[in-house]
Each structure stands twice: as structure tokens, then as C-alpha cells.
ZAPATI-104576 format. One record per residue (C-alpha): x, y, z; residue in one letter; residue number from 1. Coordinates in Angstrom, 3 decimals. Each point is the difference from the previous one (the first is absolute). Example, Ala and Ser with C-alpha at 12.3 -4.5 7.8 and 13.67 -1.06 7.14 Angstrom:
VOBA      east     north        up  residu  num
VOBA    12.300    -4.500     7.800       A    1
VOBA     1.370     3.440    -0.660       S    2
REM end
This chain:
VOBA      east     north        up  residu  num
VOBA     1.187     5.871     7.139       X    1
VOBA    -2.003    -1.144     3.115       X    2
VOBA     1.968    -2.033     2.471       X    3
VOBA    -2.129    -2.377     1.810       X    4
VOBA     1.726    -1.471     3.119       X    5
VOBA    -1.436    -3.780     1.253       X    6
VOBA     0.933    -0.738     2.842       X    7
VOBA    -1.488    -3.154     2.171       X    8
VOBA    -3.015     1.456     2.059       X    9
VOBA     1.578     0.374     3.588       X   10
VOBA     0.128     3.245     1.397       X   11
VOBA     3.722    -0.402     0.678       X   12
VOBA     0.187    -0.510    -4.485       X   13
VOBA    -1.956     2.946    -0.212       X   14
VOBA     1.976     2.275     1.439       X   15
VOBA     2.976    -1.381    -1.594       X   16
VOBA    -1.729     1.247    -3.340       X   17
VOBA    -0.280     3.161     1.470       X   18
VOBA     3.606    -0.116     0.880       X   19
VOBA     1.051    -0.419    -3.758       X   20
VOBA    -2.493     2.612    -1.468       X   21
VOBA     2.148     2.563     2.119       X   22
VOBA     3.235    -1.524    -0.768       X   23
VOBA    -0.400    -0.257    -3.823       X   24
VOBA    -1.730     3.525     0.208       X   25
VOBA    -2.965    -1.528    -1.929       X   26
VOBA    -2.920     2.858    -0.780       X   27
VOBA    -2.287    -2.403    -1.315       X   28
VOBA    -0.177    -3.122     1.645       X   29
VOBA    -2.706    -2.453     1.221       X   30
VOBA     0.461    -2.880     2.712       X   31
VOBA    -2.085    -3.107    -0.672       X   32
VOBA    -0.587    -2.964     2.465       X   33
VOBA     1.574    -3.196    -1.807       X   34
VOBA    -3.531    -1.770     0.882       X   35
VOBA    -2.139     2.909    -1.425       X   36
VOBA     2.340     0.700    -2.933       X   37
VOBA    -1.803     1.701    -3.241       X   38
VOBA     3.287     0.163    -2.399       X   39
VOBA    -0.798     3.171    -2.065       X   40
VOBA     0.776     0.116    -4.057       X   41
VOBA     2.518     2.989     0.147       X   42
VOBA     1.720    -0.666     3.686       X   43
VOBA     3.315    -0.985     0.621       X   44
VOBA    -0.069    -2.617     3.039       X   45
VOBA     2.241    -1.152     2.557       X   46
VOBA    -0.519    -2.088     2.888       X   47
VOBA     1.369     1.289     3.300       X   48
VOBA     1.289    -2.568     2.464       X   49
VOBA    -0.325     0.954     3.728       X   50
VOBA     2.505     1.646     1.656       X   51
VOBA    -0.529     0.869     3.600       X   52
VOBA     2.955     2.556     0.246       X   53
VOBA    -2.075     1.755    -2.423       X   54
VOBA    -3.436    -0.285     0.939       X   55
VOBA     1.288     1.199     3.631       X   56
VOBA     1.689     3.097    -1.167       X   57
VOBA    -2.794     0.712    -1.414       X   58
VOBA    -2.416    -0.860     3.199       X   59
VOBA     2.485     1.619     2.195       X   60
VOBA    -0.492     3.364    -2.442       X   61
VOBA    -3.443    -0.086     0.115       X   62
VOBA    -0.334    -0.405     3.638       X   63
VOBA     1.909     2.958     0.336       X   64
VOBA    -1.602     2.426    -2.398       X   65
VOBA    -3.721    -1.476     1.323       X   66
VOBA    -1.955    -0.493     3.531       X   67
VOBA    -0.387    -3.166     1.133       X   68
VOBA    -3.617     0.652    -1.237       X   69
VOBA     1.293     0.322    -3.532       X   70
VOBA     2.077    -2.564     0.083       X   71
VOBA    -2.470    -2.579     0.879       X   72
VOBA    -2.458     1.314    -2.425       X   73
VOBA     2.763    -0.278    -2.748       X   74
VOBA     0.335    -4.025     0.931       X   75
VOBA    -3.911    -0.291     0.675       X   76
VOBA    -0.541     1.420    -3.475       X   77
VOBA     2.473    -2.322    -0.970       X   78
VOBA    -1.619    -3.537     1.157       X   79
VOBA    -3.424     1.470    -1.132       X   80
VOBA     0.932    -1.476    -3.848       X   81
VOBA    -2.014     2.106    -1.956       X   82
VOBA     0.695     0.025    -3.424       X   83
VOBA     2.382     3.530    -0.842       X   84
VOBA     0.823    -0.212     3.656       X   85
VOBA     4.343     0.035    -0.712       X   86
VOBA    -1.401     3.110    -2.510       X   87
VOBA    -1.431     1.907     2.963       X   88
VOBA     3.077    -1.096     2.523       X   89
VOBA     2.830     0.985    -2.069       X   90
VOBA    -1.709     3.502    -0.771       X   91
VOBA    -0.590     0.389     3.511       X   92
VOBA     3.816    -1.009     0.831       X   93
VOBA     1.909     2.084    -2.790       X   94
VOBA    -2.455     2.973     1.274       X   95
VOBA     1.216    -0.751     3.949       X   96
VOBA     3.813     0.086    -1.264       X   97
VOBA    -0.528     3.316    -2.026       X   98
VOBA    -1.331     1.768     3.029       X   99
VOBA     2.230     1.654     3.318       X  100
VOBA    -3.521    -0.896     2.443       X  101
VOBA    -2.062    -2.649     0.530       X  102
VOBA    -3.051    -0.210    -2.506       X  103
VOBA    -1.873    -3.076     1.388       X  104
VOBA    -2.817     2.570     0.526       X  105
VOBA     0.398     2.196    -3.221       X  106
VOBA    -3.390    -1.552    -0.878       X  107
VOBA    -0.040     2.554    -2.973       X  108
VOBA     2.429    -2.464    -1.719       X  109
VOBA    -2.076    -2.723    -2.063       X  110
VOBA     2.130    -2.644     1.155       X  111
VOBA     0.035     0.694     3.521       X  112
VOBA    -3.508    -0.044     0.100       X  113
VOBA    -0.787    -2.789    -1.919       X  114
VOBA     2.449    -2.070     2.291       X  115
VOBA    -0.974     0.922     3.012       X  116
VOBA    -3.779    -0.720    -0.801       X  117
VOBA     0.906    -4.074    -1.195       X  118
VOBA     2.056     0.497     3.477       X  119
VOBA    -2.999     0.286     1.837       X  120
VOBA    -1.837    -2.593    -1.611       X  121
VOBA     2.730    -2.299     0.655       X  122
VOBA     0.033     1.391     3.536       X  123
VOBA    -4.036    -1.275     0.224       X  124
VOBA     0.589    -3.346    -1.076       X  125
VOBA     2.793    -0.460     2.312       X  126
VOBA    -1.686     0.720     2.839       X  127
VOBA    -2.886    -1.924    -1.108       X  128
VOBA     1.663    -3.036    -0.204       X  129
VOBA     1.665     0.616     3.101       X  130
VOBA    -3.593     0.184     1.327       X  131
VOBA    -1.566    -3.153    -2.049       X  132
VOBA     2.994    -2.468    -0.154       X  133
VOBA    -1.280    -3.307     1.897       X  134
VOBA     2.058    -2.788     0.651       X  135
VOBA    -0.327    -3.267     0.062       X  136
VOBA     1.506    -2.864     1.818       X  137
VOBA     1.336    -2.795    -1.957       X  138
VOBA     0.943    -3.617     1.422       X  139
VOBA     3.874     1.031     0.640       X  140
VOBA    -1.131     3.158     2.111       X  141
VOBA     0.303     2.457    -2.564       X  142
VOBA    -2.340     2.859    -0.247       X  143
VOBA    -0.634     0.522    -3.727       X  144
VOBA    -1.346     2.596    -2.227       X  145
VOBA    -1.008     0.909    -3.462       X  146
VOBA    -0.675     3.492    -1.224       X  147
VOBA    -0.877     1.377    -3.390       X  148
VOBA     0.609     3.883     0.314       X  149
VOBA     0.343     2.397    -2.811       X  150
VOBA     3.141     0.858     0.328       X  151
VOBA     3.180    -1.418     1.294       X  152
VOBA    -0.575     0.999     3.770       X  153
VOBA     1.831    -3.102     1.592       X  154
VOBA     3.530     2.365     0.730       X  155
VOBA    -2.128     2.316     1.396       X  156
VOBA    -1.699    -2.265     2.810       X  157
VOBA     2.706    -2.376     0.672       X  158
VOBA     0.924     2.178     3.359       X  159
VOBA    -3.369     0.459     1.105       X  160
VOBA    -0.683    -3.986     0.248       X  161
VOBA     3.732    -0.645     1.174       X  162
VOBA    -1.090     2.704     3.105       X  163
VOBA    -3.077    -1.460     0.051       X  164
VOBA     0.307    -3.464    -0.168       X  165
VOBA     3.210    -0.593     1.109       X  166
VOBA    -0.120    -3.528     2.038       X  167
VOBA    -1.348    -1.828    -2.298       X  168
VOBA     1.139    -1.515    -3.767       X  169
VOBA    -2.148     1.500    -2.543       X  170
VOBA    -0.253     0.166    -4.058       X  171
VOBA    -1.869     2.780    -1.539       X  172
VOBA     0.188    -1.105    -4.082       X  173
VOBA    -1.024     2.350    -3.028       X  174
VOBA    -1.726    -2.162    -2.091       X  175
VOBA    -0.361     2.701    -2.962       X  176
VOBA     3.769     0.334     0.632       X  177
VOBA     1.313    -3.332     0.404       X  178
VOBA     2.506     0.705     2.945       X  179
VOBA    -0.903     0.617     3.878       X  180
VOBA     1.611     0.662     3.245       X  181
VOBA     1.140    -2.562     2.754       X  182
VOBA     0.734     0.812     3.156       X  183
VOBA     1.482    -2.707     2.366       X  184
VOBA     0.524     1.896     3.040       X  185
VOBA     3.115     1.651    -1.134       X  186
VOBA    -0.082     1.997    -3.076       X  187
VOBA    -2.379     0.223    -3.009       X  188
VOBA     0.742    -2.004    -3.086       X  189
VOBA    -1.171     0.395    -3.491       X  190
VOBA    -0.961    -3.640    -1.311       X  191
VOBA    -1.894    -1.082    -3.152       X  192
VOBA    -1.663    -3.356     0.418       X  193
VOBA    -2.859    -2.535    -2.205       X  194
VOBA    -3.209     0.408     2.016       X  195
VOBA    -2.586    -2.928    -1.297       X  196
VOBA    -3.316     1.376    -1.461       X  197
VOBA    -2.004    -1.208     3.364       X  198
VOBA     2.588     1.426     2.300       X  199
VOBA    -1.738     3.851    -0.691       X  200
VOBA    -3.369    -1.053    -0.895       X  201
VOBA    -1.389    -2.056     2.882       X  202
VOBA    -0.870     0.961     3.915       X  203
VOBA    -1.446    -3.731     0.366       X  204
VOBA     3.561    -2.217    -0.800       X  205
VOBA     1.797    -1.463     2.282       X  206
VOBA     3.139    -0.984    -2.118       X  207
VOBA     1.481     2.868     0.761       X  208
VOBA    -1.258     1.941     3.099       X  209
VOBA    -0.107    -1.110     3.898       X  210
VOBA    -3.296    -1.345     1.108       X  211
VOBA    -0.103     2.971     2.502       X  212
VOBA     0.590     2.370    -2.734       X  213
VOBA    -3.813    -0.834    -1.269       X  214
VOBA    -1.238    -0.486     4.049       X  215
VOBA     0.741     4.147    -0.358       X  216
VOBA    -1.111     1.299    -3.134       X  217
VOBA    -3.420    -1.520     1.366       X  218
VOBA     0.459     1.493     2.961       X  219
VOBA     0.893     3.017    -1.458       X  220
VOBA    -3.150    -0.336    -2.467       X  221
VOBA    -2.549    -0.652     2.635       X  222
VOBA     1.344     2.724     2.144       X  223
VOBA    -0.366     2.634    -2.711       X  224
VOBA    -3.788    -1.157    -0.658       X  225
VOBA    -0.731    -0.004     3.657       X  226
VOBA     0.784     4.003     0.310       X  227
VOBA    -1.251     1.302    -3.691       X  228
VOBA    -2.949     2.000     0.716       X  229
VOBA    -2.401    -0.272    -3.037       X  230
VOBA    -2.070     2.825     0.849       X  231
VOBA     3.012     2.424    -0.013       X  232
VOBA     1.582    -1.829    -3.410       X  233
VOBA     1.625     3.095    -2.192       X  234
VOBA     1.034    -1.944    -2.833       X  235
VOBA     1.168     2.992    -2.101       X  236
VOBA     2.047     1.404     3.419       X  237
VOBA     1.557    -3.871     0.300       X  238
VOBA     1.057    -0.171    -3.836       X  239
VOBA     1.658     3.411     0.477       X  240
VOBA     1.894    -1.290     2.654       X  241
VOBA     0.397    -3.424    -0.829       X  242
VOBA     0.122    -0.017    -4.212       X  243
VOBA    -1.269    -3.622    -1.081       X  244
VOBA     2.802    -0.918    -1.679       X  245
VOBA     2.059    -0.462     3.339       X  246
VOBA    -2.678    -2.415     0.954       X  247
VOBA     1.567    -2.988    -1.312       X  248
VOBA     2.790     0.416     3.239       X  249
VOBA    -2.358     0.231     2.461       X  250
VOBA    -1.282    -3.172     1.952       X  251
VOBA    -3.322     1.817     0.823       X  252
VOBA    -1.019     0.139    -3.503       X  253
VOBA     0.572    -3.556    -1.105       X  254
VOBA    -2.750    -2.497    -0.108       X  255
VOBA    -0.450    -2.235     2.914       X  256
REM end
């Protein structure tokens, strides 16, 4: 009989699942995340509570029988959460343990490939929202953001904007995701919060942003206009470049 493994969606839960499919020796096994959970008719299922001893034995194991390439395509792959993604990870990890070198390039494998393709998608929108992020100041000096990316990129920028931005308070939130990062000049915090409706929606209210904040997104606006060339316009080059649906964060492509 199948044994499905649920366990509760974090990467540290995951691997804690993969933990038990090599302890109980299972040969047919499938990991579900407890938020994505399809119970199947003829599967035998058990819910895996996190264990970090667990999930960093089996990190540390990984790390040592992959780059540092492989490993971060392994966790990229991981946060991309594509349906049958655990599928492809746990064939790719059983196939690492069964080998004496390192196979994060033994793109022959199915699962190697596969993973290392949604790696580099991951890797795109990463640095594109690394690239398109805009903050904005709110009335107790906090730059805040919202993003909407495909996948679950959030762990994977949190050092750039630390490096980047790191005299300042900032918030960038996942709205798809429900959870975001804080930073308040120390160390990066994972918080969940209620964000009112208007809060994302509006460039124009001042309930919530500094008056300053809207002095420089017209600033910012009417700079922008001042050096766009029409003649030269490429509108198929800028698209490539700049996809529309990352529009929606920047300041020069809001209404005035």
C-alpha cells in the first residue's frame, strides 16, 4: 500500500518526511503539503510533525553529497510549489544518496533535470523582484511593500534587501502568501499581519503613507516622462524586459 506522508508545508517539515521515508525504508511513498493535501482512495496516511534534528541530518547529507549549486537548486525547486514538486525532490534525493559522486549535473536523470529547470525559473523571479520591489513610506517611517510573485521567493531575497537596505525599517509582505519579512535594523522577522483592502490598492491615500511619500512617486513620475523618448519607444524590447504584470509595483506606471 502507498504511504503518503503530510507534513505542514515548511521546508524544514519536508525534509523531515524525507527523513522517515529512509528510516521506515518505504519504496513507495509520496510526501504531500498539509495545505495542498489530495488524500488518495488506497493510501495509508500519516502526518509528520517537524523535527529539526531530522530535517538537518538530512540538509547536512545533502550538502555534502551536492555543490552548493545543487543544493540551492534542491531548496529553489522546493519554494517553487508546483504541484508533484515533493515527487520530483525525493527522487532526486534517494538518487543523490544511492550514488559515491555528486550528480547535481547528471542532467540525463529525469529528476535532475526537471529540478534544476523550475530552479531557474525560481532563480528569474527572484531576481526580478529584487529588481521591481518599491517601497513605500508609511506615516511611522516604515518603508512598505507588497509583491505577488509566482513562487515563494521571499527566503531567497531577504539578504539581498537586508545588504541593501540596511539603515532603514522595511516590510516586504506576500500578499498571495499571507506572511512577509520585517526588518528593524537588526535581524529579519517573519510576521503575518491584516492589511485593509485600501492599504494595497491606492497610491492617492493618505491614511496610511507620509505626505512626502506621494511628493516622490510624483517626482519620480514626472521624472520618468521627462526622459522617455517617443521616437525611440520599443514596446516589444520594454515588455521583454519589464513583463506587465510587474507593473502594478512600479510608481512610474500608476496613474497620476
Amino acid at each position: 500500500m502507498m504511504k503518503n506522508l503530510i507534513y505542514d508545508g515548511t521546508f524544514d517539515g519536508f525534509l523531515t518526511a524525507v527523513f522517515c521515508v529512509f528510516e521506515q525504508g518505504l519504496s513507495s511513498a509520496t510526501l504531500q503539503n498539509e495545505f495542498a493535501q489530495q488524500p488518495g482512495l488506497f493510501s495509508d496516511n500519516e502526518t509528520i510533525y517537524t523535527d529539526e534534528t531530522k530535517a538537518n541530518r538530512v540538509w547536512k547529507g545533502l550538502k555534502l553529497k551536492l555543490s552548493p549549486q545543487g543544493s540551492y537548486q534542491l531548496y529553489a525547486a522546493f519554494l517553487s510549489e508546483q504541484e508533484g514538486v515533493e515527487a520530483l525532490l525525493l527522487d532526486y534525493i534517494q538518487y543523490t544518496f544511492s550514488q559515491n559522486k555528486r550528480v547535481d549535473k547528471d542532467y540525463s536523470h529525469p529528476s535532475i533535470l526537471k529540478i534544476a529547470q523550475i530552479a531557474k525559473s525560481v532563480g528569474r523571479e527572484k531576481h526580478r523582484m529584487e529588481a521591481f520591489v518599491r517601497f513605500r513610506l508609511t506615516k511611522d517611517q516604515l518603508y512598505f511593500a507588497t509583491i505577488e510573485p509566482d513562487f515563494n521567493v521571499l527566503p531567497l531575497i531577504e539578504k539581498h534587501f537586508k545588504r541593501r537596505y540596511a539603515d532603514q525599517k522595511w516590510v516586504i509582505y506576500d500578499l498571495k502568501r499571507k506572511y512577509g519579512l520585517f526588518y528593524n535594523l537588526d535581524r529579519v522577522e517573519v510576521i503575518t499581519m491584516d492589511l485593509p483592502e485600501n492599504f494595497i490598492a491606492t497610491n492617492t491615500d493618505d491614511s496610511f503613507f507620509a505626505a512626502e511619500e506621494f511628493e516622490f512617486q510624483k517626482l519620480w513620475q514626472d521624472y520618468f516622462k521627462a526622459t522617455n523618448i517617443a521616437s525611440r519607444k520599443n514596446m516589444k524590447l520594454h515588455l521583454r524586459h519589464v513583463p506587465k504584470r510587474y507593473w502594478k509595483y512600479l510608481s512610474e506606471k500608476q496613474p497620476n
